[in-house]
SEVEXDO-885950 format. One line per field, with one value per residue (C-alpha): residue number from 1; x, y, z; residue in three letters. Coordinates in steps of 0.25 Angstrom, whole numbers, always signed. Layout:
num	(NUM;...)
x	(X;...)
y	(Y;...)
z	(Z;...)
residu	(Ala;...)
END
This chain:
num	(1;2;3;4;5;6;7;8;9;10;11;12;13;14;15;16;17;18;19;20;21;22;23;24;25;26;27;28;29;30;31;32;33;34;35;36;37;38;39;40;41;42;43;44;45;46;47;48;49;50;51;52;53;54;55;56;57;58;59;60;61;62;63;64;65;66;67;68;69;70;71;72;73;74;75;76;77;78;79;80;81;82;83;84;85;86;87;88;89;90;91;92;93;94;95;96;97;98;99;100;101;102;103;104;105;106;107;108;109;110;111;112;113;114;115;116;117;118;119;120;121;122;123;124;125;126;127;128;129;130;131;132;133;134;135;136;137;138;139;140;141;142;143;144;145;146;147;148;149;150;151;152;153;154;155;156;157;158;159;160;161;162;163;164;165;166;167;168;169;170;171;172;173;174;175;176;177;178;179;180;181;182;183;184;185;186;187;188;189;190;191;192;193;194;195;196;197;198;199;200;201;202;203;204;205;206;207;208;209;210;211;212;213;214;215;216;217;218;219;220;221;222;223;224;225;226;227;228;229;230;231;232;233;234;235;236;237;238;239;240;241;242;243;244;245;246;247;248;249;250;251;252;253;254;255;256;257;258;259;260;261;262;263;264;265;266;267;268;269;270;271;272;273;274;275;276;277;278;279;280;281;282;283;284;285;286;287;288;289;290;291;292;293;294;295;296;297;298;299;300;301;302;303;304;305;306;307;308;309;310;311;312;313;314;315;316;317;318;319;320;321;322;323;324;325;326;327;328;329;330;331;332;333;334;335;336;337;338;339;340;341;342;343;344;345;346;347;348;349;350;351;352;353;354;355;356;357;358;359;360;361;362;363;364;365;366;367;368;369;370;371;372;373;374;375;376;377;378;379;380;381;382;383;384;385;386;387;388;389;390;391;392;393;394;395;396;397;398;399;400;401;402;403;404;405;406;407;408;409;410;411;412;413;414;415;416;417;418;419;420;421;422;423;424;425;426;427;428;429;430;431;432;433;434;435;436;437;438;439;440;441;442;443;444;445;446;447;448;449;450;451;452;453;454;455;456;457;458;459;460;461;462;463;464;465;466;467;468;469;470;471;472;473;474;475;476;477;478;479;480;481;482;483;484;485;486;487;488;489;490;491;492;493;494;495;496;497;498;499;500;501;502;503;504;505;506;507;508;509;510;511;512;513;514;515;516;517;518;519;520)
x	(+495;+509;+511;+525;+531;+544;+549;+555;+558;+568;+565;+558;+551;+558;+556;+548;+537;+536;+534;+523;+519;+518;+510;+500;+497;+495;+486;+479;+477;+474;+460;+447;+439;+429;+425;+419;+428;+438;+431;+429;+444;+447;+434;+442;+456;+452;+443;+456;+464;+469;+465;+451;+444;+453;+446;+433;+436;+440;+429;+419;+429;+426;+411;+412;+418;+433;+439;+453;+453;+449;+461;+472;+468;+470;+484;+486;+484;+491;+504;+503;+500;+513;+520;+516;+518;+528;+537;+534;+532;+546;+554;+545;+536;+536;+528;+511;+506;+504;+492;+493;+493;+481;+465;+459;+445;+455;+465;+462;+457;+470;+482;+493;+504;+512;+522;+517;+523;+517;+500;+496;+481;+485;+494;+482;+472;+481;+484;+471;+463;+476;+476;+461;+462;+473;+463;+449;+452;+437;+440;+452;+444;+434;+445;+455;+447;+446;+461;+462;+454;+460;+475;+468;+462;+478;+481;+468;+467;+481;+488;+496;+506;+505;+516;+510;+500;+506;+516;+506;+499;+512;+512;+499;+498;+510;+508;+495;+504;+514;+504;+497;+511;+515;+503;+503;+518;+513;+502;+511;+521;+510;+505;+519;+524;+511;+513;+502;+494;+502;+505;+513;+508;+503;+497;+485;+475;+470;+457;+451;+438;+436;+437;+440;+435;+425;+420;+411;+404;+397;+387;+385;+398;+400;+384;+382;+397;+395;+403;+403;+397;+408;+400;+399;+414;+416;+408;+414;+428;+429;+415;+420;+422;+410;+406;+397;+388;+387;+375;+367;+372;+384;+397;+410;+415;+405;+405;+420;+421;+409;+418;+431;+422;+418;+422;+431;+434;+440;+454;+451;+440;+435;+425;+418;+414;+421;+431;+421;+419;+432;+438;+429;+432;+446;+447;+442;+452;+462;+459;+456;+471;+465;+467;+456;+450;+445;+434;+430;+418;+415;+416;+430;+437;+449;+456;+453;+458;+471;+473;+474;+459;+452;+440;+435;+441;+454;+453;+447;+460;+469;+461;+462;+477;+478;+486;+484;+493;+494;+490;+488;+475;+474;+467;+457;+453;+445;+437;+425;+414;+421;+436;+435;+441;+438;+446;+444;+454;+455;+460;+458;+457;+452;+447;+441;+434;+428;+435;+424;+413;+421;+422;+409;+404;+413;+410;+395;+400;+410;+402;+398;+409;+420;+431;+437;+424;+417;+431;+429;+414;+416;+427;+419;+407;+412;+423;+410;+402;+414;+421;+436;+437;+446;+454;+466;+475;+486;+486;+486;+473;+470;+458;+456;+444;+450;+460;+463;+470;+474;+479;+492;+494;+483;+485;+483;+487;+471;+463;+455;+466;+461;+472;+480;+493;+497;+493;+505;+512;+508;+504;+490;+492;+484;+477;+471;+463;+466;+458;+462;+459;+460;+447;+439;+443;+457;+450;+441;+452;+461;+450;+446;+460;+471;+483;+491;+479;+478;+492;+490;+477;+485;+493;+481;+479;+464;+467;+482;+487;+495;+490;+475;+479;+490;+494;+504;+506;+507;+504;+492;+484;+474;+462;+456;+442;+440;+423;+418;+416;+423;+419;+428;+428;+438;+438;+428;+419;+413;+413;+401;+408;+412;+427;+428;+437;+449;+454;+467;+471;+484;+490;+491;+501;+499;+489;+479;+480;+471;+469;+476;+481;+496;+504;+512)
y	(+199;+201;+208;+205;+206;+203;+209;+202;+213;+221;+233;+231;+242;+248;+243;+255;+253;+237;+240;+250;+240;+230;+241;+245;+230;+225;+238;+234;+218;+223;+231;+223;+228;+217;+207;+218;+227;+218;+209;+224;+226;+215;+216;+229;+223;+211;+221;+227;+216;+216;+232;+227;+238;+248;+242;+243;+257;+261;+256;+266;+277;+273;+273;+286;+293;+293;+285;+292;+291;+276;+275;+283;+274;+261;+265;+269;+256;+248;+255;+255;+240;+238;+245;+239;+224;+226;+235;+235;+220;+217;+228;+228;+216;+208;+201;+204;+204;+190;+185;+179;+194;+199;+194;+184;+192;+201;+193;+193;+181;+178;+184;+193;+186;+197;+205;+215;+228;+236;+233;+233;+235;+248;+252;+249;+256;+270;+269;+267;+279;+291;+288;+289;+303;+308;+309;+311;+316;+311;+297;+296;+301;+292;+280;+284;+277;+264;+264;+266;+255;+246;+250;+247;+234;+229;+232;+227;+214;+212;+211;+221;+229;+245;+249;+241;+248;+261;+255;+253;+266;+272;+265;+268;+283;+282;+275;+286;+298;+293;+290;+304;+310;+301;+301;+316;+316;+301;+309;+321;+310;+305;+318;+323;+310;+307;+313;+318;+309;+311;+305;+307;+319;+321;+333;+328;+333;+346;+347;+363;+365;+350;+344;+328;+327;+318;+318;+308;+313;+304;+314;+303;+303;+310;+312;+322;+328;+340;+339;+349;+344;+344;+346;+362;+362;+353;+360;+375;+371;+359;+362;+353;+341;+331;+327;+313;+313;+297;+294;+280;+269;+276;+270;+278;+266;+269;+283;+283;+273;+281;+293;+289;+283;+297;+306;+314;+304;+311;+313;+313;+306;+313;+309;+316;+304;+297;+286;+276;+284;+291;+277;+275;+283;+281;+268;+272;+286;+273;+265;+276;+282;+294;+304;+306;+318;+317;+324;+323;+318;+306;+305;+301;+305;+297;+297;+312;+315;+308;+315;+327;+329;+337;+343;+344;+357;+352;+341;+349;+358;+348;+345;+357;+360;+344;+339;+326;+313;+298;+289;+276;+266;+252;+243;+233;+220;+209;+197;+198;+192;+184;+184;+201;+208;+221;+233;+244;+258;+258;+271;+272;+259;+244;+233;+221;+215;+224;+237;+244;+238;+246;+260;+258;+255;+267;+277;+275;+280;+290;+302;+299;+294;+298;+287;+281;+278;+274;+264;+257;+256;+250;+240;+233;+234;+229;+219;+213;+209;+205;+192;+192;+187;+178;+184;+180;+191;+192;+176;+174;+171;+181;+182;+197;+208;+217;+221;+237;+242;+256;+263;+265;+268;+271;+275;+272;+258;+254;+244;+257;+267;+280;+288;+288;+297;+294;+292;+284;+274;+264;+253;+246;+247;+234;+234;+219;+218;+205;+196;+180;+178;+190;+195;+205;+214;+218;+219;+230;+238;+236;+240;+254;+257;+252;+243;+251;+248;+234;+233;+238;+229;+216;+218;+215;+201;+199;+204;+202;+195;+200;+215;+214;+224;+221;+232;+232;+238;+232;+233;+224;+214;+204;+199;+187;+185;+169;+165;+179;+193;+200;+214;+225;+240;+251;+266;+266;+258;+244;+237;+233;+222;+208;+208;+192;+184;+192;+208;+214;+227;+232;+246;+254;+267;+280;+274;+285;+301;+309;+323;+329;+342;+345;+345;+353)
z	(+664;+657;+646;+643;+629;+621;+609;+595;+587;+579;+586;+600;+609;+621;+634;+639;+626;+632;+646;+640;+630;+645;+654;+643;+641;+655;+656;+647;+649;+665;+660;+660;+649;+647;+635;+628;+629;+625;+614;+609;+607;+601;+591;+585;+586;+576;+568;+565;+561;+547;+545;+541;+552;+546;+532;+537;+541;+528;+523;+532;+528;+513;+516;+523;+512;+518;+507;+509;+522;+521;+510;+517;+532;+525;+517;+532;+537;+526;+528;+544;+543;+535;+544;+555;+550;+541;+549;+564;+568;+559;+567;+583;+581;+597;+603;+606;+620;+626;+627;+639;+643;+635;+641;+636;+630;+624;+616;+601;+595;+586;+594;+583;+580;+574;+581;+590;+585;+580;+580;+566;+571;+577;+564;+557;+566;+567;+552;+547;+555;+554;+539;+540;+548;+540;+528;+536;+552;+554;+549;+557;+570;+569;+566;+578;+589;+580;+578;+593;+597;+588;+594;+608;+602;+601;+615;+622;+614;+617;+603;+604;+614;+617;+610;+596;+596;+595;+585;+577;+579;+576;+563;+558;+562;+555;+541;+541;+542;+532;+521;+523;+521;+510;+502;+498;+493;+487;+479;+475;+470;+462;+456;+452;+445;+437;+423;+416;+406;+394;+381;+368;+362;+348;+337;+332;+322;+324;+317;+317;+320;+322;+308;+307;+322;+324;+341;+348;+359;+371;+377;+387;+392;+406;+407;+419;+422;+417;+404;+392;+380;+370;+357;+359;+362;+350;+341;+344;+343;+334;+325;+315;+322;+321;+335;+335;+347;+353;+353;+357;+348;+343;+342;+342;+333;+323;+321;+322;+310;+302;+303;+299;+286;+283;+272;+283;+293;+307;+311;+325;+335;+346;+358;+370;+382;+390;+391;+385;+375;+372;+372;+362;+352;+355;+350;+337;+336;+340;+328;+318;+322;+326;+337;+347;+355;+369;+373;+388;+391;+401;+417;+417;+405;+409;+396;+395;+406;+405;+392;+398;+392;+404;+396;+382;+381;+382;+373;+362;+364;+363;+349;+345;+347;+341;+354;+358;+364;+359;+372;+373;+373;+375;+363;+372;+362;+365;+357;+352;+343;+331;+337;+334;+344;+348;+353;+361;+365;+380;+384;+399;+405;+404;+412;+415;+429;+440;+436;+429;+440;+449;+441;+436;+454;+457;+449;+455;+468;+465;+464;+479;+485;+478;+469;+482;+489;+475;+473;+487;+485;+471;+474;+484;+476;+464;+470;+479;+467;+458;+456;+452;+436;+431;+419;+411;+411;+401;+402;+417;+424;+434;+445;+447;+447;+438;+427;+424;+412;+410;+397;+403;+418;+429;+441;+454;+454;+457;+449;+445;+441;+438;+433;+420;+418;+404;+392;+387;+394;+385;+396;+400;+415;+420;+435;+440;+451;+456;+462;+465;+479;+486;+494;+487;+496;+490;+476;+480;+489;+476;+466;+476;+483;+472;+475;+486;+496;+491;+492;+507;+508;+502;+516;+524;+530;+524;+512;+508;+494;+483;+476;+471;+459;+450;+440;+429;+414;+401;+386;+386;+392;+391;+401;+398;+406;+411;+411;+413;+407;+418;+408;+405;+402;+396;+398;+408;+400;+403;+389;+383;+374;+376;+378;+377;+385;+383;+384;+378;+380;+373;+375;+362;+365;+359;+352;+352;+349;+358;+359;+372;+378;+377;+389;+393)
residu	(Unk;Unk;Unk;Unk;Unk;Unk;Unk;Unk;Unk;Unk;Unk;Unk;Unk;Unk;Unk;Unk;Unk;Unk;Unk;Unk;Unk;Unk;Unk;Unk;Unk;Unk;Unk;Unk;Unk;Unk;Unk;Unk;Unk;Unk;Unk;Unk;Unk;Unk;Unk;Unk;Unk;Unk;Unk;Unk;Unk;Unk;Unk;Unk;Unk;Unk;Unk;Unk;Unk;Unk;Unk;Unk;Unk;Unk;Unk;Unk;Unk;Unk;Unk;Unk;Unk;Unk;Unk;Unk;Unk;Unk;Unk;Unk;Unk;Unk;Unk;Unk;Unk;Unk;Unk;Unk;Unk;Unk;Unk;Unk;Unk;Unk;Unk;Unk;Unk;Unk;Unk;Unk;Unk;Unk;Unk;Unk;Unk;Unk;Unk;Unk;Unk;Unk;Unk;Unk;Unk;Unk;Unk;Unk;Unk;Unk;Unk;Unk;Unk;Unk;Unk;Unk;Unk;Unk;Unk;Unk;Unk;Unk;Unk;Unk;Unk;Unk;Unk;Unk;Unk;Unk;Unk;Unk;Unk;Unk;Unk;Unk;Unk;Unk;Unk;Unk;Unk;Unk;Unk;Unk;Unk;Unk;Unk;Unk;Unk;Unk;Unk;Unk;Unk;Unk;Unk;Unk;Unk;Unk;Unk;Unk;Unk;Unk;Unk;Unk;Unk;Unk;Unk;Unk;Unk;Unk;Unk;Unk;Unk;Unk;Unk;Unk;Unk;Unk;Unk;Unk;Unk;Unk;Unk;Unk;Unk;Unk;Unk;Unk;Unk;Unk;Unk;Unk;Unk;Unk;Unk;Unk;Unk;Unk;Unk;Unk;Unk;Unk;Unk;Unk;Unk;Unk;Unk;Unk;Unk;Unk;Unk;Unk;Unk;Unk;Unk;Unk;Unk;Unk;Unk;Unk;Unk;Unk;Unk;Unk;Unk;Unk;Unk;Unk;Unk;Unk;Unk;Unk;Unk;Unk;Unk;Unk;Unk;Unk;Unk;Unk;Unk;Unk;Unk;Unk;Unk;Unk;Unk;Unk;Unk;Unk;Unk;Unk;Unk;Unk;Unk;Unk;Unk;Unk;Unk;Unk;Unk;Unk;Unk;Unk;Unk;Unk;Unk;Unk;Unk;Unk;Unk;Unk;Unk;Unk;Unk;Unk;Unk;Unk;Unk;Unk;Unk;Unk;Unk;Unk;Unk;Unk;Unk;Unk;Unk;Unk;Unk;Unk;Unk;Unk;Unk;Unk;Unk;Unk;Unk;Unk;Unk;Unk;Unk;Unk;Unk;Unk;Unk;Unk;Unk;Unk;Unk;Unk;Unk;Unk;Unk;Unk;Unk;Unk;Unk;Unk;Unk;Unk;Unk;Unk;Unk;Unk;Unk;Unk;Unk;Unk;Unk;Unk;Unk;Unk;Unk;Unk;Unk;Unk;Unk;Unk;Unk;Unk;Unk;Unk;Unk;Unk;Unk;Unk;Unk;Unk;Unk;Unk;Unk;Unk;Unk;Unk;Unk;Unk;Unk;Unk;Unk;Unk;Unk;Unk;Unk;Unk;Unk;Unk;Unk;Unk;Unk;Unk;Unk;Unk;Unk;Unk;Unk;Unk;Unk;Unk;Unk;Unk;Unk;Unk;Unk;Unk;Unk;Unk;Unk;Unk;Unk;Unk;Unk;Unk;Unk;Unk;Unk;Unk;Unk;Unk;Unk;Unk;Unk;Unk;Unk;Unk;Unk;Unk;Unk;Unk;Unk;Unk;Unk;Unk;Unk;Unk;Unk;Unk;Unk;Unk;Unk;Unk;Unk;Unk;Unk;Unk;Unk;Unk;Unk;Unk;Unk;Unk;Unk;Unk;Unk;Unk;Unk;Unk;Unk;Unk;Unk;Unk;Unk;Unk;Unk;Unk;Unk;Unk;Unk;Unk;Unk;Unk;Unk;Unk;Unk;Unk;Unk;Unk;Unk;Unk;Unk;Unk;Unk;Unk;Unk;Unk;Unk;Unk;Unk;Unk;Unk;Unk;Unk;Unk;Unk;Unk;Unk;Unk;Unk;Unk;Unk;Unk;Unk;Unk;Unk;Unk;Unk;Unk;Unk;Unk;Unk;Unk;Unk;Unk;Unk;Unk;Unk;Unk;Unk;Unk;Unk;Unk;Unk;Unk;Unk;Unk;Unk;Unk;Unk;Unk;Unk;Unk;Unk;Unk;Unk;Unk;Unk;Unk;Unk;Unk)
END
């Protein structure tokens, strides 16, 4: 059978390569393998189509506790699919094999179209198993003979020509290495250009032996991590302090007011729990205009932390020595009963739609399978089961799964951000998860992996559309919920009121003075 081809390129393949390309083809078509053998190779040659084995693969990795690897094969394959499309069928391109060459029982069922150079399967294939080897060698072993076979899949079933398929094995061995070099120098970029959280510095009140301090603390905060109790610290350094213990029923609101009604009201607010908690408290140090003390005491800590407050030694320094920073908070309002409106002190996060099902679903694994697993298991939980909500944002109707807010900017750009590096920009950095008519599919690898993979998964055929996260900054915004509750929660916390129809959060710079170390 012939196997002759021609060339419509920009840069075509020396002579020797086509007369290769020629001989390995006839070869090829000459050998009878059977119906089996051959409904086998093109079985595996359609399951590749549009990455979604390499996918499925990733997903076993995942299962298999393997999630970098899983992570750094489909980066892999994203980029060596780009290239391949982008780059190599725009510059080399040709023509494919013609059928009339290729055996019946083995032709696909839907002949390519595209130009022959280089084979994307085979970019795909080689990509997706080195970028799984370059972070577990076993993986990588166990994924080689399936890449192979896909790569032979291309020449038995006809699709492509010899030299294609190293072309394309060329490109994603390549795009594999290059991100394994990249990536390190990407990460040291990273470390040296992010600043450490600061915020404008300030001298507050030093108060000896504790006097004018009054300190909440939640003892069922961070229940079974292990956390010093701070009331014997308390009690030998700052013995004058007076130090509430939260018990069932109380409210920080409450014992706040009743203080600052006394004979001696305090002149500074301090709290042991976590964020709920400190969050708490810091809306009433917010609208009593007075400075707050931190103690560490929850699971996260997150505002702690980003403070520069590590431990509770080192907050009750910094109270000592009177150092502290003015950071910002956001002021979330909402209706309630009567035309009221209520208002809370966000200083973390908030967010409304599937956001806090998914931290609440990932925590539950993450002590087992670590926060990557824990994000892949939770975003196809959680995505399954949900419904996108419709929601008004900022006066444009809006179909999405989520909205993020972040008390100035998070990082990485995810739906679920997990790092804050100041204290001060004076921004509400906004994440939507969007949904419209996109599959469910791109919700949950956005809400697990962030927008670079959905970036790379938006150029896939199944699953391609414009970006599923859309970030941006801004001083305030407003999320109007249309026929349904969608639920909301801040710092950490679902919230147990009833936020009405209609959100509003406004950043409120430097609003708050908090106790915090001095930097150097």
């Amino acid at each position: 059978m012939s196997a002759s081809r021609r060339r419509r390129s920009l840069f075509s393949l020396p002579g020797a390569a086509v007369r290769a390309d020629e001989a390995v083809a006839r070869r090829i078509n000459r050998r009878s393998t059977g119906p089996r053998a051959d409904g086998f190779w093109r079985l595996l040659s359609g399951a590749a189509d549009h990455g979604k084995l390499w996918f499925a693969a990733a997903a076993v990795l995942v299962a298999l506790g393997k999630p970098r690897a899983a992570l750094r094969g489909i980066v892999s394959l994203g980029l060596a699919s780009l290239v391949a499309n982008a780059v190599g069928k725009t510059l080399v391109g040709g023509d494919r094999p013609a059928l009339t060459s290729i055996p019946v029982s083995r032709r696909l069922d839907r002949s390519p179209t595209s130009p022959s150079f280089p084979s994307g399967h085979t970019a795909s294939a080689v990509a997706f198993a080195a970028g799984a080897a370059l972070e577990s060698p076993a993986a990588g072993a166990a994924l080689a003979p399936l890449a192979a076979g896909v790569a032979y899949s291309r020449l038995h079933t006809g699709a492509h020509w010899f030299s294609d398929v190293l072309g394309g094995a060329a490109i994603g061995a390549g795009a594999a290495v290059l991100l394994k070099g990249v990536s390190p120098l990407l990460r040291s970029a990273r470390r040296s250009a992010v600043p450490a959280p600061t915020a404008e510095t300030t001298d507050l009140p030093v108060l000896p032996r504790g006097a004018g301090a009054f300190i909440v603390v939640n003892p069922g905060s961070g229940a079974g991590l292990g956390r010093p109790d701070p009331r014997p610290l308390l009690a030998n350094r700052f013995p004058d302090a007076r130090v509430h213990e939260l018990k069932e029923g109380d409210d920080i609101a409450a014992l706040v007011q009743e203080q600052l009604g006394s004979a001696e009201p305090p002149r500074v607010l301090g709290v042991s729990g976590g964020d709920g908690t400190v969050s708490a408290m810091a809306h009433e140090a917010r609208l009593a205009g007075l400075p707050l003390l931190v103690l560490p005491g929850g699971t996260f800590n997150h505002f702690a932390k980003a403070a520069g407050l590590e431990s509770i030694e080192t907050a009750l320094d910094a109270f000592e020595a009177g150092a502290g920073r003015r950071v910002d908070v956001a002021e979330l309002r909402f209706p309630a009963g009567g035309g009221d409106a209520v208002t809370r002190t966000v200083l973390n996060t908030a967010s409304v739609g599937i956001y806090p099902a998914f931290v609440e679903e990932r925590e539950k694994h993450e002590a087992r399978w670590g926060k990557p697993v824990a994000a892949v298991i939770a975003a196809i939980r959680v995505v399954r089961s949900s419904s996108p909500i419709e929601v008004e944002i900022d006066g444009e109707t809006r179909s999405i799964w989520s909205v993020f807010v972040g008390i100035d900017r998070y990082y990485p750009v995810s739906v679920a951000p997990i790092e804050r590096r100041r204290l001060d920009d004076g921004l509400l950095d906004v994440r939507i998860l969007s949904a419209g008519r996109r599959p469910k599919t791109r919700g949950a690898v956005a809400l697990a992996f962030g927008g670079r993979t959905d970036a790379l998964a938006a150029r896939l055929p199944f699953l391609q559309g414009p970006p599923v996260i859309e970030a941006f900054t801004g001083d305030g915004i407003s999320v109007r919920a249309r026929g349904v509750d969608p639920g909301y929660a801040h710092d950490g916390e679902a919230s147990t009121d009833t936020p009405g129809e209609r959100l509003e959060l406004r950043i409120l710079p430097a609003a708050l003075e908090v106790y915090s170390p001095r930097v150097p």
